[in-house]
VOBA-1610 file (N, C-alpha, C; in pm, whole numbers, padded with zeros to 5 digits, always signed):
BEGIN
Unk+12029+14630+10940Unk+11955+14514+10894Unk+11942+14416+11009Unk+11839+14321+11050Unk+11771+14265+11134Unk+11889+14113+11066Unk+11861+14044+11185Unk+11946+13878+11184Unk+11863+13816+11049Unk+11757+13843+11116Unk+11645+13793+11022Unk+11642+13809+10882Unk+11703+13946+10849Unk+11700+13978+10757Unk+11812+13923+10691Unk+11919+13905+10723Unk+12037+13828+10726Unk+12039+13721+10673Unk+11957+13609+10773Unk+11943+13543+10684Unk+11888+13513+10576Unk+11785+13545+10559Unk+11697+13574+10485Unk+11769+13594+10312Unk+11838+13738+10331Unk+11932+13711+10218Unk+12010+13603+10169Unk+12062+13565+10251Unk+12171+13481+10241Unk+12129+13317+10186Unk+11984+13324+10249Unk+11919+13208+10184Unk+11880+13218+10070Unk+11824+13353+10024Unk+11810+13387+09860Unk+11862+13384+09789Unk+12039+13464+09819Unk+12130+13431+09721Unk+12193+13333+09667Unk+12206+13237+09787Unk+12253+13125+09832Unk+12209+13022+09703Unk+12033+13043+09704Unk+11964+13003+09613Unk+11971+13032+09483Unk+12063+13141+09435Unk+12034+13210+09301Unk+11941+13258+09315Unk+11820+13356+09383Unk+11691+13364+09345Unk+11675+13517+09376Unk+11598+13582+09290Unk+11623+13743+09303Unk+11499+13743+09402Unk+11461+13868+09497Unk+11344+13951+09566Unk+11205+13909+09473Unk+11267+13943+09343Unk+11106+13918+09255Unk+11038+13741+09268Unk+11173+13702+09241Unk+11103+13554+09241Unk+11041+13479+09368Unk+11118+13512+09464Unk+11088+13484+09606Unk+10956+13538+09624Unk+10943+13646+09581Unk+10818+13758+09613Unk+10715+13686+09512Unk+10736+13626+09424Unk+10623+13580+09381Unk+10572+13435+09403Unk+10647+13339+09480Unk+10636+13230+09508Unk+10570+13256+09649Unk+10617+13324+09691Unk+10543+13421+09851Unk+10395+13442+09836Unk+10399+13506+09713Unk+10272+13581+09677Unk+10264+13729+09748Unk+10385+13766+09738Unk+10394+13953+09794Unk+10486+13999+09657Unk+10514+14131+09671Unk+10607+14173+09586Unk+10769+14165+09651Unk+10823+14189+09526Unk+10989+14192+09525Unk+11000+14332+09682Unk+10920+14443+09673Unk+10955+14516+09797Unk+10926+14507+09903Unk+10811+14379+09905Unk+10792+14319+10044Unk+10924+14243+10161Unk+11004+14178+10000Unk+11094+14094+10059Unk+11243+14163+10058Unk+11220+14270+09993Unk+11382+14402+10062Unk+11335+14419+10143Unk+11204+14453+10217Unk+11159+14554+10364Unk+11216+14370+10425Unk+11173+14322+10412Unk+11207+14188+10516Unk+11359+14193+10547Unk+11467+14231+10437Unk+11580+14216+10431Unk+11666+14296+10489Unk+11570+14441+10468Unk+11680+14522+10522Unk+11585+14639+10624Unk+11549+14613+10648Unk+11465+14730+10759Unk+11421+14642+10888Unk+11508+14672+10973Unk+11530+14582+11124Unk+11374+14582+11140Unk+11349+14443+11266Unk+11211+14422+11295Unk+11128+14419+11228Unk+11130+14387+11040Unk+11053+14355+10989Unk+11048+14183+10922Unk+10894+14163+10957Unk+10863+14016+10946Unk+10741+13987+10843Unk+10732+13893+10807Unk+10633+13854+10738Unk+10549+13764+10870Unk+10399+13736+10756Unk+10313+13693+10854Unk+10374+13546+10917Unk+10298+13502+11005Unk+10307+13341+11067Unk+10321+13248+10915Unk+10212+13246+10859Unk+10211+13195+10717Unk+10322+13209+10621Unk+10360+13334+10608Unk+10503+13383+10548Unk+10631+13325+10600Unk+10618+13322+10762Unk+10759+13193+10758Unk+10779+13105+10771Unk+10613+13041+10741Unk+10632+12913+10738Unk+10663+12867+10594Unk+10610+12930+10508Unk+10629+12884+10332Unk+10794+12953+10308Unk+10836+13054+10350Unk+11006+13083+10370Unk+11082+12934+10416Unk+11061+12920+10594Unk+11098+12782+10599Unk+11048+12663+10528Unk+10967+12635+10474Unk+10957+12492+10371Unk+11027+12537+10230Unk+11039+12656+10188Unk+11129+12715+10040Unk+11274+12632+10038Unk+11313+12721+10174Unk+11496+12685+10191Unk+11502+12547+10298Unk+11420+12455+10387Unk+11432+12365+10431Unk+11490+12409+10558Unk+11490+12552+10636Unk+11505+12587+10739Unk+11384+12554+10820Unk+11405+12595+10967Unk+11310+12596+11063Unk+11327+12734+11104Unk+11190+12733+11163Unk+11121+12895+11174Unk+11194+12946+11266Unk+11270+12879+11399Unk+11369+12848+11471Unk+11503+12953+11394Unk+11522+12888+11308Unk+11651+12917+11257Unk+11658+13074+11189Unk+11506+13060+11103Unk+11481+13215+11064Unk+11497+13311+11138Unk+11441+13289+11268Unk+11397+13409+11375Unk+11487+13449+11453Unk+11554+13309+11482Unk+11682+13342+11582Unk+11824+13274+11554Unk+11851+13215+11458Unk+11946+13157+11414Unk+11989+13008+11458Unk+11907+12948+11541Unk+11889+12780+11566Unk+11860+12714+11550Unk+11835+12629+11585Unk+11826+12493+11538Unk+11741+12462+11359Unk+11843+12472+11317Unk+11792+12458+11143Unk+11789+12290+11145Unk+11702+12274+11212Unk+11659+12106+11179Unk+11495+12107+11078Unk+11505+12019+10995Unk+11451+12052+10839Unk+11323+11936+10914Unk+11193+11942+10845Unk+11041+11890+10893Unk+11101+11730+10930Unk+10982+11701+11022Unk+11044+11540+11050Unk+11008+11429+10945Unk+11129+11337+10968Unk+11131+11260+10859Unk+11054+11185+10820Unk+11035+11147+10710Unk+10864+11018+10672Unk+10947+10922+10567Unk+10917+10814+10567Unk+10940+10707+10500Unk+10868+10682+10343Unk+10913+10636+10286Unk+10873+10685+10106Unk+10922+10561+10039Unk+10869+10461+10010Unk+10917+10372+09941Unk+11060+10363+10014Unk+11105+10303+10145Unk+11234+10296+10188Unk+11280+10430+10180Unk+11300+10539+10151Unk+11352+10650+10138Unk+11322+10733+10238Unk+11401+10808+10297Unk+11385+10926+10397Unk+11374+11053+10306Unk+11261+11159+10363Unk+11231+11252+10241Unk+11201+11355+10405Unk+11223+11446+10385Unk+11156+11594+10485Unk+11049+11648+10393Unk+10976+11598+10292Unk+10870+11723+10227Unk+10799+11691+10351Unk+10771+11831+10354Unk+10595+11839+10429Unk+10465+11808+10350Unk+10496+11728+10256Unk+10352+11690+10179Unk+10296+11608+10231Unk+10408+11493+10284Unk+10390+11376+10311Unk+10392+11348+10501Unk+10213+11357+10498Unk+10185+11343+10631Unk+10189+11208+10750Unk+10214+11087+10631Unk+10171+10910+10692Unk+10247+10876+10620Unk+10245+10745+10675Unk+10297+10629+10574Unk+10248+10506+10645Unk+10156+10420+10585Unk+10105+10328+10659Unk+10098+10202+10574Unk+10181+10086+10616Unk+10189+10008+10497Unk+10230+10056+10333Unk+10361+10110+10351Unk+10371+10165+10185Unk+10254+10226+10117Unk+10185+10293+10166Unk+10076+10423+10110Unk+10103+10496+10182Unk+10137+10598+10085Unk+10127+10757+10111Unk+10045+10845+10122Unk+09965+10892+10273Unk+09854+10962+10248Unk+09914+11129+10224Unk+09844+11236+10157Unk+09880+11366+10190Unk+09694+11388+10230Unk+09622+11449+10356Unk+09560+11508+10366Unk+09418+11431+10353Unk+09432+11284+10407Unk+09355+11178+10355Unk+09347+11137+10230Unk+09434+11138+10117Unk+09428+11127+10057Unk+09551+11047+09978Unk+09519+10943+09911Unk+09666+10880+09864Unk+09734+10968+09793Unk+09855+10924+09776Unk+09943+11028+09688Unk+09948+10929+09550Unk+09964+10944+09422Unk+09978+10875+09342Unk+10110+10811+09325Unk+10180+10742+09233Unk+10279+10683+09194Unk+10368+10746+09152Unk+10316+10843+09037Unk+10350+10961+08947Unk+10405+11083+09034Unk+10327+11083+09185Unk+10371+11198+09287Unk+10440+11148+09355Unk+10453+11035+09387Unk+10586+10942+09510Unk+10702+11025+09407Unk+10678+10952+09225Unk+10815+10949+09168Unk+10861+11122+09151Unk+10789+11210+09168Unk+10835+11355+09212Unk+10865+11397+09294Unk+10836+11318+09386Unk+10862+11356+09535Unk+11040+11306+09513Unk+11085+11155+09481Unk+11177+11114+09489Unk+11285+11179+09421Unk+11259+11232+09287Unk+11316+11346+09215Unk+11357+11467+09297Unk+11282+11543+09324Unk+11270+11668+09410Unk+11338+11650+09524Unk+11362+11515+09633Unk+11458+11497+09723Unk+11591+11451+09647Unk+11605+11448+09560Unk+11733+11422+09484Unk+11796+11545+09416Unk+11756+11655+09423Unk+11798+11779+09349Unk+11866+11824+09476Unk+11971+11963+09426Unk+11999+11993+09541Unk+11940+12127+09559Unk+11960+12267+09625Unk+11866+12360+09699Unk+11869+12430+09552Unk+11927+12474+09458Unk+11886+12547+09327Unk+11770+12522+09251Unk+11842+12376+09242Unk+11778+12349+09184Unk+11607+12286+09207Unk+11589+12269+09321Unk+11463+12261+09358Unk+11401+12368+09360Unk+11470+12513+09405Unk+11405+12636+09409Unk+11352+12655+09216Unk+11394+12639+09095Unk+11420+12652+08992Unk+11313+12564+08952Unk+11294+12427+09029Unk+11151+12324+08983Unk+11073+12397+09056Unk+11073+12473+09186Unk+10949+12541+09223Unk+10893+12641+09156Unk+10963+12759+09102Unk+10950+12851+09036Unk+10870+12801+08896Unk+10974+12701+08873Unk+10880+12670+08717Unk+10739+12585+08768Unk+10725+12578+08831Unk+10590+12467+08924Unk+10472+12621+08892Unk+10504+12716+08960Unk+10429+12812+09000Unk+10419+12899+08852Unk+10469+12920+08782Unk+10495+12972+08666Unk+10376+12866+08596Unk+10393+12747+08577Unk+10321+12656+08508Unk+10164+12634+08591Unk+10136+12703+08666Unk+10005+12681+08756Unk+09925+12800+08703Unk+10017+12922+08700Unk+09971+13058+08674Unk+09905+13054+08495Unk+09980+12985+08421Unk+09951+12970+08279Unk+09829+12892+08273Unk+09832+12772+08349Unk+09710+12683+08343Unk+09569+12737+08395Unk+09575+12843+08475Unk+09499+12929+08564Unk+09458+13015+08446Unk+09511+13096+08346Unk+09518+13200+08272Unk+09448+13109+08085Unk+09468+12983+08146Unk+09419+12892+08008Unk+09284+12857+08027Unk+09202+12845+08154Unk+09054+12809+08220Unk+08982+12883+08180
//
C-alpha cells in the first residue's frame, strides 16, 4: 500500500466514514477509493485531491507526501477565524463567496460547521449531499 494510501485510510476511518460514502461525496465508487487505498501509485485526479483535502482539512502537501498539513488560509467571519474555502473576502464585514454575498443564514452555517468537530462535519456533509440528491430527484 502507497503512503498515500495510508493516509488516506486513516483519514476515513478516523472519520467513521466507509469507501462507499467517501466514494459518493467524491462522486466515484466505493472501488475507486480501495484502488486509492491499497494499490501503490494510485491517485485520484488533481480535482480528486483537492475535494479529499477540503473533506478532512488536510493539504494536498500532506496527502501526497505527508507534510505540512496546514488547513486553507484563514478569513475573518464576523470576528471569527474559519479555514472554509467558501469564503474568499471579507471586506468591511461582508462576506463575498465568488462575487457574491454570502447570506446571514450561510455566515450562521458556516459558524456551526466550524464548531463541529471532523465526524461530525463529515456526517453534515454526507447528509448535505444526500439532501441535494433528493431535491435533484424531486425537480
Amino acid at each position: 500500500m502507497s503512503e498515500f494510501g495510508n493516509r488516506l485510510r486513516k483519514l476515513r476511518r478516523n472519520a467513521d466514514m466507509t469507501q462507499k460514502q467517501l466514494g459518493k461525496i467524491l462522486g466515484i465508487t466505493s472501488a475507486a477509493v480501495g484502488k486509492y487505498e491499497s494499490v501503490p501509485n494510485s491517485y485520484p485526479s488533481i480535482e480528486g485531491l483537492i475535494k479529499i483535502a477540503d473533506i478532512f482539512h488536510v493539504s494536498i502537501d500532506y496527502l501526497l507526501r505527508g507534510s505540512g498539513n496546514s488547513l486553507h488560509a484563514e478569513n475573518n467571519v464576523n470576528g471569527e477565524l474559519t479555514n472554509s474555502t467558501v469564503i474568499q473576502a471579507n471586506h468591511g464585514g461582508t462576506v463575498f463567496n465568488s462575487g457574491q454575498t454570502i447570506s446571514p443564514e450561510a455566515k450562521e452555517l458556516l459558524y456551526i460547521y466550524n464548531n463541529l468537530g471532523v465526524r461530525e462535519r463529515l456526517k453534515l456533509l454526507i447528509f448535505a449531499v444526500d439532501l441535494e440528491e433528493k431535491s435533484k430527484v424531486l425537480q
